[in-house]
C-alpha positions, 0 to 999 in steps of 0.5 A: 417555402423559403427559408430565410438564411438568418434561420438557416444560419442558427439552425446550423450554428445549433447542429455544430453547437450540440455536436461541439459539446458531444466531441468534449464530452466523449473526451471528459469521459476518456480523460476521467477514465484514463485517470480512474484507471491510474488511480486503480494501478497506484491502489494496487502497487500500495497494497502490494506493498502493505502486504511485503511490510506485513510479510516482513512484520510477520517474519521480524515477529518470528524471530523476536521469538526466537530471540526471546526463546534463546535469551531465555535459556542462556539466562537459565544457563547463566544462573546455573553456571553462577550456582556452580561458580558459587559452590566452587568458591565455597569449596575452596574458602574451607 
């Protein structure tokens, strides 16, 4: 049994063919790997990031609270002192 050279030759070209499209594919895997994995790292410094501007919400939310709290008091505070000032100018119109 001979094998004629032109069959050895395609035979050949065939092995290298399909070895040539198993190296790319082993390296498509590694690249969408490598870019799923960037793409998680990103996703992960973004949330990190809503999670402080939520902490900062939170926190500016308290001190509007407090804020209104303390505006609410000199207001009172005020409306007293114009009684106060209003009874004093009319003690001394008499």
């Amino acid at each position: 049994m001979t094998i004629e050279v032109g069959v050895l030759i395609a035979g050949l070209s065939l092995l290298v063919a399909y070895l040539g499209y198993q190296l790319n594919k082993q390296k498509a895997i590694e690249s969408e790997g490598r870019e799923s994995a960037e793409v998680k790292s990103e996703l992960r410094y973004i949330r990190t990031g809503v999670d402080d501007i939520k902490i900062d919400i939170k926190a500016n939310e308290k001190q509007m609270i407090a804020l209104g709290e303390r505006v609410t008091r000199v207001e009172e505070s005020s409306k007293q002192a114009h009684k106060r000032i209003d009874n004093i100018e009319k003690e001394n119109l008499k």
